[in-house]
DSSP file (Angstrom, degrees, kcal/mol; ACC not computed):
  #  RESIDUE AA STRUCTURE BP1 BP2  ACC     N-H-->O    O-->H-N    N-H-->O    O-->H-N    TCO  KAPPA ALPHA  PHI   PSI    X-CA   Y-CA   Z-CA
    1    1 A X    >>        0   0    0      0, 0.0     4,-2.4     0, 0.0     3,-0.6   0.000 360.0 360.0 360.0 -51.1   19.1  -66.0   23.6
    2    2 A X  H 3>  +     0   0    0      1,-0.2     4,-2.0     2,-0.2     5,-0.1   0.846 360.0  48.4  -5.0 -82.4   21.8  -64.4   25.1
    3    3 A X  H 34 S+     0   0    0      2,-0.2     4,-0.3     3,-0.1    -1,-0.2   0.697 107.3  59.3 -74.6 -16.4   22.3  -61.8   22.9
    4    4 A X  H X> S+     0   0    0     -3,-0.6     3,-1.6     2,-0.2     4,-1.5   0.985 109.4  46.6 -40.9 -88.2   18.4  -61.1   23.0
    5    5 A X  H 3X S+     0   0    0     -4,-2.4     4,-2.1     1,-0.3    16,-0.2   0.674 108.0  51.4 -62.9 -25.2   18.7  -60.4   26.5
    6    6 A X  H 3< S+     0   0    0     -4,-2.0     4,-0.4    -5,-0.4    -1,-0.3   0.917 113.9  49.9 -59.3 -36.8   21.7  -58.3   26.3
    7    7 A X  H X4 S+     0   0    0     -3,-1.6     3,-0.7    -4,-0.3     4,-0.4   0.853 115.0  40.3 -60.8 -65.0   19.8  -56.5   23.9
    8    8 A X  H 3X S+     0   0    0     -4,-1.5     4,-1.2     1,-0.2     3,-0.3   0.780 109.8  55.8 -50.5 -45.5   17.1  -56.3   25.9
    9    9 A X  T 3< S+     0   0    0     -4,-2.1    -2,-0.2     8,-0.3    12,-0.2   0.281  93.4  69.2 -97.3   5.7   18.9  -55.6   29.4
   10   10 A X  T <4 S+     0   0    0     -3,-0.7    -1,-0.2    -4,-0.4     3,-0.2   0.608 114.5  35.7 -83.5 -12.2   20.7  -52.3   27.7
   11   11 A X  T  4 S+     0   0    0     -4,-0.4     2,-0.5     1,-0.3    -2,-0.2   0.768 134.1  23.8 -77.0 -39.2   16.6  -51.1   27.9
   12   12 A X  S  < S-     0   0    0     -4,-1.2     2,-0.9     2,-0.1    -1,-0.3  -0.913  76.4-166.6-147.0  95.0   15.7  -52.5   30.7
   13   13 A X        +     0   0    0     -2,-0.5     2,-0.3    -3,-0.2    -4,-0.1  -0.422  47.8 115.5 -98.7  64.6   18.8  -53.0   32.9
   14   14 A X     >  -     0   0    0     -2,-0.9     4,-2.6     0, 0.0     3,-0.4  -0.943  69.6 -23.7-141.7 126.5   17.1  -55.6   35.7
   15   15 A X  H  > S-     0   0    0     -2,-0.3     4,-2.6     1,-0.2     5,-0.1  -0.161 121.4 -10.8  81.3-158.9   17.9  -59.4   36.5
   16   16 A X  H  > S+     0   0    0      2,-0.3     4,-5.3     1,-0.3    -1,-0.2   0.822 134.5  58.3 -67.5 -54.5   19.5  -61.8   34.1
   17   17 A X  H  > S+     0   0    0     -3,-0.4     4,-1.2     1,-0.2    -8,-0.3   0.963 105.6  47.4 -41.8 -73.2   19.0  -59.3   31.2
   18   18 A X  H  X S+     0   0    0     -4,-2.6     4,-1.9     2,-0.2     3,-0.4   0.913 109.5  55.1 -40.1 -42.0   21.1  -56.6   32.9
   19   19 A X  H  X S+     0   0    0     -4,-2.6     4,-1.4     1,-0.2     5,-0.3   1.000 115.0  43.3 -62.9 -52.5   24.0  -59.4   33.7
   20   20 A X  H  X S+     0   0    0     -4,-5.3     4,-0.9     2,-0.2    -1,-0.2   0.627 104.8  55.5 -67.8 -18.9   24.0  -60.0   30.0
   21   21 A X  H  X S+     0   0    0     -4,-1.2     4,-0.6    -3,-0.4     3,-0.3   0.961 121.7  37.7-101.1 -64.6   23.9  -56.4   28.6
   22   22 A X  H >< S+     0   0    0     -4,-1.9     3,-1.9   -13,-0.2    -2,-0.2   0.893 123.1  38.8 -39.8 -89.1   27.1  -56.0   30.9
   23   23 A X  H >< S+     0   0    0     -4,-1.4     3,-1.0     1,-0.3    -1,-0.2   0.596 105.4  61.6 -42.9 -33.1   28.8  -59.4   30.4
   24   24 A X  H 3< S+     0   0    0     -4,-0.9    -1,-0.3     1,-0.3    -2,-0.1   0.698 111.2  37.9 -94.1  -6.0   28.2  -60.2   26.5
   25   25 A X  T << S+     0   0    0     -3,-1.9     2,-0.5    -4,-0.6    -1,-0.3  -0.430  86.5 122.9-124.8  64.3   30.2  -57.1   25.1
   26   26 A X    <   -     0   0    0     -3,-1.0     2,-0.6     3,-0.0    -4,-0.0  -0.967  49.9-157.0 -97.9 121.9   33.2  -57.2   27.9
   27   27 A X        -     0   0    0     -2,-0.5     3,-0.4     1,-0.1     4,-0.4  -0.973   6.4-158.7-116.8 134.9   36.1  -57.5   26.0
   28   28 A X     >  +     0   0    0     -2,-0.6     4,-2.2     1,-0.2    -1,-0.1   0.214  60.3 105.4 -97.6  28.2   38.4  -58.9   28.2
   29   29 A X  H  > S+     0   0    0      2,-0.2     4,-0.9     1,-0.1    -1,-0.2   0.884  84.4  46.1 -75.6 -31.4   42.0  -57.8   26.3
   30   30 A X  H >> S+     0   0    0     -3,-0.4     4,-1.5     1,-0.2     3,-0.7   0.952 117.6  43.2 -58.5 -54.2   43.1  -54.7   29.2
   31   31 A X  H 34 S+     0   0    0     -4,-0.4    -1,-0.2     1,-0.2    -2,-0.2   0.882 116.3  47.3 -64.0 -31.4   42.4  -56.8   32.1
   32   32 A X  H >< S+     0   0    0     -4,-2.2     3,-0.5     1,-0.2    -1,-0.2   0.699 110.2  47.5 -87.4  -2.5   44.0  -59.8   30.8
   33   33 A X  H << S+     0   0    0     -4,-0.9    -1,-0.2    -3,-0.7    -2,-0.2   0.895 111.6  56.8 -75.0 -45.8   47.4  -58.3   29.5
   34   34 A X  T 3< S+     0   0    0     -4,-1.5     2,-0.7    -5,-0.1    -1,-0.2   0.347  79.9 109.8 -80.0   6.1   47.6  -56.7   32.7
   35   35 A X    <   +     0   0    0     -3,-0.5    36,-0.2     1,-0.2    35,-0.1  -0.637  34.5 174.3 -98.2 114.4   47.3  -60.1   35.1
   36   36 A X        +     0   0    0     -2,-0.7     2,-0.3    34,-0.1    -1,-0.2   0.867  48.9  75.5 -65.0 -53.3   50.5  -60.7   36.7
   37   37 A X  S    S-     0   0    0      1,-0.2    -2,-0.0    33,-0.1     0, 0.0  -0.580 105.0 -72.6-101.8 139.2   49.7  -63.6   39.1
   38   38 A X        -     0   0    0     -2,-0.3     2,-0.3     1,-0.1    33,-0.2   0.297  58.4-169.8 -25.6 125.6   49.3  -67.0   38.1
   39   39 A X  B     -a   71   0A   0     31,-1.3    33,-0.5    -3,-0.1     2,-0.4  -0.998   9.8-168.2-154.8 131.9   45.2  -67.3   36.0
   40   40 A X        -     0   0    0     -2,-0.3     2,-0.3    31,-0.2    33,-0.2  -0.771   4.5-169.7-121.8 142.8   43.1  -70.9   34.9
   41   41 A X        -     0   0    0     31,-0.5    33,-1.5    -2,-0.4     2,-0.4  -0.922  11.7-176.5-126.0 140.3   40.4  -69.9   32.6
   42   42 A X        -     0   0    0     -2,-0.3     2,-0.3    31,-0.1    33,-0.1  -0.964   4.5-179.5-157.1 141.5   38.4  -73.4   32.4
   43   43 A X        -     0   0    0     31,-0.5    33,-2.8    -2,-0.4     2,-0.2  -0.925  32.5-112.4-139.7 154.8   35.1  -73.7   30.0
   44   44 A X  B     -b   76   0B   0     -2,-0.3     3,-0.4    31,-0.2    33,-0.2  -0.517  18.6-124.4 -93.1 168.8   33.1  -76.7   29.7
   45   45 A X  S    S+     0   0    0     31,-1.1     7,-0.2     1,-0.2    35,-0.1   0.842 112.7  32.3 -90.8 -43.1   33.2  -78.8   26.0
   46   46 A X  S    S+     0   0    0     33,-2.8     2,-0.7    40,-0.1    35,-0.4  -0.117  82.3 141.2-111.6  39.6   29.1  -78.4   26.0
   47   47 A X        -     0   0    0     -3,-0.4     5,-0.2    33,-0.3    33,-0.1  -0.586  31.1-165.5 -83.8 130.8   28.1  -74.9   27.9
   48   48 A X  S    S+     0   0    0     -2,-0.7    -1,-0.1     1,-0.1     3,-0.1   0.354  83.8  45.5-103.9  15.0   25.5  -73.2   26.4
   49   49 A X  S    S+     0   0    0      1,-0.2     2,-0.3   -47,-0.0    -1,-0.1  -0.079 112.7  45.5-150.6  12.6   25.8  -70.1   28.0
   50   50 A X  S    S-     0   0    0     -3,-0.1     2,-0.3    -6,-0.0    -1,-0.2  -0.685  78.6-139.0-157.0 118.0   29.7  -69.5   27.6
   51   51 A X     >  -     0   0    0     -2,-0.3     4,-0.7     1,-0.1     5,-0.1  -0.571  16.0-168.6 -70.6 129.0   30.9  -70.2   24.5
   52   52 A X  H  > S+     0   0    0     -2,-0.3     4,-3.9    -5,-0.2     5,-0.3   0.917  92.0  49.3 -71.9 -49.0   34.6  -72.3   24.8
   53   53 A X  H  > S+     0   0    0      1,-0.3     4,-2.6     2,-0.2     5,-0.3   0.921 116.2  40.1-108.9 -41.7   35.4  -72.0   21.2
   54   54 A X  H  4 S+     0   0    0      2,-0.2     4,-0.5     1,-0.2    -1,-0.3   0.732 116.7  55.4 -92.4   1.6   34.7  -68.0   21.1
   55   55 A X  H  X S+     0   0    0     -4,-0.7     4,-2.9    -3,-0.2    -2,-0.2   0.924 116.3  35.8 -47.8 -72.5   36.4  -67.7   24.6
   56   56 A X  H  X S+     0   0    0     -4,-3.9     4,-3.3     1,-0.3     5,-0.3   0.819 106.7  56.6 -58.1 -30.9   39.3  -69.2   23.3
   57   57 A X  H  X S+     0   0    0     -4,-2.6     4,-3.5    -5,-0.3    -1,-0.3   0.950 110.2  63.1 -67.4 -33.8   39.7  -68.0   19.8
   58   58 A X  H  > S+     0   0    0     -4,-0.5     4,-0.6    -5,-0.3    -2,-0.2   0.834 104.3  40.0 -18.7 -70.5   39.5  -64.7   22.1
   59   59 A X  H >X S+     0   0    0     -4,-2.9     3,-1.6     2,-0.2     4,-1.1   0.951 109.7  58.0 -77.3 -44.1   42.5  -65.4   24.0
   60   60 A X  H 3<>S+     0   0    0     -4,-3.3     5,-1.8     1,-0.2     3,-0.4   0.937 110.8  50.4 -19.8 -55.4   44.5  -66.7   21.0
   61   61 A X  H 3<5S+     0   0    0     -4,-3.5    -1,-0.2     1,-0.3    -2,-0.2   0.727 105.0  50.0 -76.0 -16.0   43.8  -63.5   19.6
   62   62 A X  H <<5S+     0   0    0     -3,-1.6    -1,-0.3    -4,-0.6    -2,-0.2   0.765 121.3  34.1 -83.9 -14.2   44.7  -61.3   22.2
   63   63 A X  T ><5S-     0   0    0     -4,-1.1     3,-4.0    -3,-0.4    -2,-0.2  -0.297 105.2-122.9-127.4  33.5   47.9  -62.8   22.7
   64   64 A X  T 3 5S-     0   0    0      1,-0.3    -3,-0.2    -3,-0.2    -4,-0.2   0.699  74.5 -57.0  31.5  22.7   48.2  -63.6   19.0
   65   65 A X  T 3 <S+     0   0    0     -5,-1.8     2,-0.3    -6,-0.3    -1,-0.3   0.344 123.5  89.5  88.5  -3.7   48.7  -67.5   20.3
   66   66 A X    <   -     0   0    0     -3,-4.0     2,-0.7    -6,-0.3    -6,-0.0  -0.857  62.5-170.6-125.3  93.8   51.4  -67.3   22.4
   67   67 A X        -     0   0    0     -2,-0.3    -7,-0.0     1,-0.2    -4,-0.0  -0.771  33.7 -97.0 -79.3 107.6   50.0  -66.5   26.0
   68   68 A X    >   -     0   0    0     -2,-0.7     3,-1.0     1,-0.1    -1,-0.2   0.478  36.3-101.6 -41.4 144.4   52.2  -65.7   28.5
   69   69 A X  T 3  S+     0   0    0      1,-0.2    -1,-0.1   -31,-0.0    -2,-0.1   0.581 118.6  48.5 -21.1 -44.8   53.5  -68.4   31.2
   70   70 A X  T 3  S+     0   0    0    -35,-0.1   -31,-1.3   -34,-0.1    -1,-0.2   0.949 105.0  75.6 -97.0 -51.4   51.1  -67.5   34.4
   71   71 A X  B <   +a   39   0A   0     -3,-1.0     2,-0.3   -36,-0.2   -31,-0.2  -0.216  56.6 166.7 -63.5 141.5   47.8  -67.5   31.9
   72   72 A X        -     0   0    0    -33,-0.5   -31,-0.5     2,-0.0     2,-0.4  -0.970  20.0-157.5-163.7 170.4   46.3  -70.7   30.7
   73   73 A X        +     0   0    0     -2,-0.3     2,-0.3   -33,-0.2   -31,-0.1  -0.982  20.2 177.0-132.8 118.9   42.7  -71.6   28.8
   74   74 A X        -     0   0    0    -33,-1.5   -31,-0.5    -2,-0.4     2,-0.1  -0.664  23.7-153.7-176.2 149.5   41.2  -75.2   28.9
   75   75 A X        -     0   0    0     -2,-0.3     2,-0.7   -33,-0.1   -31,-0.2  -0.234  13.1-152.0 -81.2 134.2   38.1  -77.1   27.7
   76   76 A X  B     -b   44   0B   0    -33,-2.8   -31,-1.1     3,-0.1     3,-0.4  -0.987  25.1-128.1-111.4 132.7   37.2  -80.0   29.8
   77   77 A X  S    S+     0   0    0     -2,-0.7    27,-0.1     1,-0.2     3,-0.1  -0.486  84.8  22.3 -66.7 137.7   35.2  -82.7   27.2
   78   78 A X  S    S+     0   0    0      1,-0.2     8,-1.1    -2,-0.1     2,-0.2   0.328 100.1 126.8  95.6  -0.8   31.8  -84.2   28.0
   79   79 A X  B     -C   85   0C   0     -3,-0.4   -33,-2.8     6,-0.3     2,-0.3  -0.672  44.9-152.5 -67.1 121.6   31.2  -81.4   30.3
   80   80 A X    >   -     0   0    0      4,-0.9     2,-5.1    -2,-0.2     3,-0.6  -0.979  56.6 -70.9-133.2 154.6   28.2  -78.6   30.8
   81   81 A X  T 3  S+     0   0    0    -35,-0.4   -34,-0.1    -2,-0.3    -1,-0.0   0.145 140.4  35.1 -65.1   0.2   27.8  -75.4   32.0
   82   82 A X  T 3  S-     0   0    0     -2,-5.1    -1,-0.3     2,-0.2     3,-0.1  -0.092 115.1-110.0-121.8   9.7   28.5  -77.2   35.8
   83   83 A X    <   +     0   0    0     -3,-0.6    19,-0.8     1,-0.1     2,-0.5   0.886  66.4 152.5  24.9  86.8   30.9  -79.6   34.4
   84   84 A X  B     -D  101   0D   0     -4,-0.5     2,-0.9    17,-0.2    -4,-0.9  -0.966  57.2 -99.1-112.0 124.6   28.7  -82.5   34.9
   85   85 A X  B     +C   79   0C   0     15,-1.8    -6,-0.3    -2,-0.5    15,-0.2  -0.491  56.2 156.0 -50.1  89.2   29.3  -84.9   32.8
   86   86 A X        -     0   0    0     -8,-1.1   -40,-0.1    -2,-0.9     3,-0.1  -0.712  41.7-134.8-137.1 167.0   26.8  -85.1   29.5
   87   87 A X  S    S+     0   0    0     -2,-0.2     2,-0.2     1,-0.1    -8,-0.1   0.331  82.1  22.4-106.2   4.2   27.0  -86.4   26.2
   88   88 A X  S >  S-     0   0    0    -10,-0.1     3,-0.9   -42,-0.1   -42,-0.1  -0.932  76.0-108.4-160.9 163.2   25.5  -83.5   24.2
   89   89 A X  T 3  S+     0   0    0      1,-0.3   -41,-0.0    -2,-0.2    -1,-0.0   0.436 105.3  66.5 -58.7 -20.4   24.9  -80.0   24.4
   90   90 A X  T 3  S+     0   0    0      2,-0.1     2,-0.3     3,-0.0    -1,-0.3  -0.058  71.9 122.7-104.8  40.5   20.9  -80.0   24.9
   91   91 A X  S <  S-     0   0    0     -3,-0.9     2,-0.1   -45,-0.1    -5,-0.1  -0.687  70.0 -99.8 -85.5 139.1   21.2  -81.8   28.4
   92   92 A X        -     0   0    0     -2,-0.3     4,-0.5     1,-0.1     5,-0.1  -0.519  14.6-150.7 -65.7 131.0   19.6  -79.7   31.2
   93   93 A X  S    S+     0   0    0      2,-0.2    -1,-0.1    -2,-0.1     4,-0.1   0.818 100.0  46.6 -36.3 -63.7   21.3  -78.0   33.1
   94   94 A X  S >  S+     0   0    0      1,-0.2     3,-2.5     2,-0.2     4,-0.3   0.989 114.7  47.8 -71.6 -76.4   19.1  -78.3   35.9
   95   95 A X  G >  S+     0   0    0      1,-0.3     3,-1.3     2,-0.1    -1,-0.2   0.800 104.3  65.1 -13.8 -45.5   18.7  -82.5   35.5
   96   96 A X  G >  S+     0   0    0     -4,-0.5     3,-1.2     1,-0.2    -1,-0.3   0.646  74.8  89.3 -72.7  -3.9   22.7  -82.6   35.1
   97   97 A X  G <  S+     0   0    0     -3,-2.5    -1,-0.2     1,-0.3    -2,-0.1   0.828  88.1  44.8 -73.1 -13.9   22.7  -81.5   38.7
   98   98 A X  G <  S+     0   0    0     -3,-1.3    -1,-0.3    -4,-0.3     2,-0.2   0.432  96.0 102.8-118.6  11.7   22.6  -85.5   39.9
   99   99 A X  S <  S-     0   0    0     -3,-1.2   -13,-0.1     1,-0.1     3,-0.1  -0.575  86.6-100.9 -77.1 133.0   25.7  -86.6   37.0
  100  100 A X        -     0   0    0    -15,-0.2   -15,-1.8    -2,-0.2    -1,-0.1  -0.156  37.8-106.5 -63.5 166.4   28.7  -87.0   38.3
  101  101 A X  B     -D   84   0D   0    -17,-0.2     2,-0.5     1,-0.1   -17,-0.2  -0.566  49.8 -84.3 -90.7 172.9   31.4  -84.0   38.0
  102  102 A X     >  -     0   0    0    -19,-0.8     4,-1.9     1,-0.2     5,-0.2  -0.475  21.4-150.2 -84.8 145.7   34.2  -84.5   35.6
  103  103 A X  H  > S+     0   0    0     -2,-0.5     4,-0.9     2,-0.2     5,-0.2   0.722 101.1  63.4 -41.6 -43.9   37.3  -86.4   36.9
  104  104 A X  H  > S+     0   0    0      1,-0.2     4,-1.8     2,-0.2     5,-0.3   0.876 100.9  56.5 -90.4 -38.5   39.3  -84.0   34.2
  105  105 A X  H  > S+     0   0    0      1,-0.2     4,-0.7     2,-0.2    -2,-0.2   0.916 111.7  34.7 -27.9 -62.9   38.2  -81.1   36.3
  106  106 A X  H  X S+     0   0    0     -4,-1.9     4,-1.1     2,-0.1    -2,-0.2   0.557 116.3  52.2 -93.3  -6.2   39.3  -81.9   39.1
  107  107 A X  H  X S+     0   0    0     -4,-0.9     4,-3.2    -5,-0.2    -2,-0.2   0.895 116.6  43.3 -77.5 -62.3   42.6  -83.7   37.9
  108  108 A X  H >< S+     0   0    0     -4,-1.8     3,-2.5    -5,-0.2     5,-0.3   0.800 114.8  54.6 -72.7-100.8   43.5  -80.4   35.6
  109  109 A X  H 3X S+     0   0    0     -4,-0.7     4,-2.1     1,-0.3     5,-0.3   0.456 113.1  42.0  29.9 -76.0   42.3  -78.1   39.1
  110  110 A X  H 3X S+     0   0    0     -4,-1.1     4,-3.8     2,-0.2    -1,-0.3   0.898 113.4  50.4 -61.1 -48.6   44.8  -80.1   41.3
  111  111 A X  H <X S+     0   0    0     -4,-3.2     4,-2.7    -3,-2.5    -2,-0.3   0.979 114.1  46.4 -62.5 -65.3   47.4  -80.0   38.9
  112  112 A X  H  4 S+     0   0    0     -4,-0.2     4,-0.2     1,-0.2    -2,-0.2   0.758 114.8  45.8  26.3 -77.9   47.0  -76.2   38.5
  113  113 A X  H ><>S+     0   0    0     -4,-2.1     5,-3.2    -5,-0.3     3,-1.0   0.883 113.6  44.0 -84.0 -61.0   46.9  -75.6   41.8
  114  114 A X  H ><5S+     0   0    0     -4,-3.8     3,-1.6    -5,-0.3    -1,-0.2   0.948 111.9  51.6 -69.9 -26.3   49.8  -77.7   43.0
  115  115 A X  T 3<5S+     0   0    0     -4,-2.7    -2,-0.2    -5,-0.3    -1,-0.2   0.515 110.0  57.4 -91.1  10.2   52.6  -76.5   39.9
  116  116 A X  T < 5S-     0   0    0     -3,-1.0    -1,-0.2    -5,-0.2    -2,-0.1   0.112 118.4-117.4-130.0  42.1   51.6  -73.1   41.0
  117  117 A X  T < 5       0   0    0     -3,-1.6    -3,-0.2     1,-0.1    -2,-0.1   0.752 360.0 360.0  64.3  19.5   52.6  -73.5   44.9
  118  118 A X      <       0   0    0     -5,-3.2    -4,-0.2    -6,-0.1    -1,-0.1   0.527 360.0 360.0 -85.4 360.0   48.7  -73.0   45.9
């Protein structure tokens, strides 16, 4: 669907369509060689509207697997596009809103945050 509306929103460049006809061909390898200061990328295990596994293979690939110290990439499990905690990928989004948030979120977050002096 995504890629529909990107599709769509390089024609008609308005609303959701437009965010996606920007966002879904951004390749993010200039900005991200060039980031100096201290960077969490954090994708949920079930998001259905950012892929984790073609994020990441992403960053592997720009940094051929070895990303430099201040960068780091990581999936929190059981998690959906809100990191609520659900147990498969065709959980509502909207529904998830009253699921707790994950515990590994905010654990990894804190940790983050404190081993980089924030």
């Amino acid at each position: 669907m995504t890629q529909l509306g990107s599709t769509i929103g390089k024609v008609l460049p308005f609303g959701v369509t437009g965010l996606d006809a920007i966002n879904i061909d951004f390749d993010p390898q200039d900005a991200l060689t060039q980031v100096e200061m201290p960077g969490l990328s954090v994708y949920a295990e079930y998001d259905r509207l950012v892929s984790p596994t073609l994020n990441l293979e992403r960053f592997d690939e720009i940094f051929e697997g070895n990303p430099p110290e201040n960068l780091r990439a990581e999936v929190i499990p059981g998690t959906n596009h809100i990191f609520r905690l659900v147990d498969t990928m065709c959980s509502s989004i909207i529904a998830s809103e009253a699921l707790p948030m994950s515990q590994d979120l905010v654990t990894l977050m804190e940790t983050w945050l404190t081993e980089n002096g924030f």
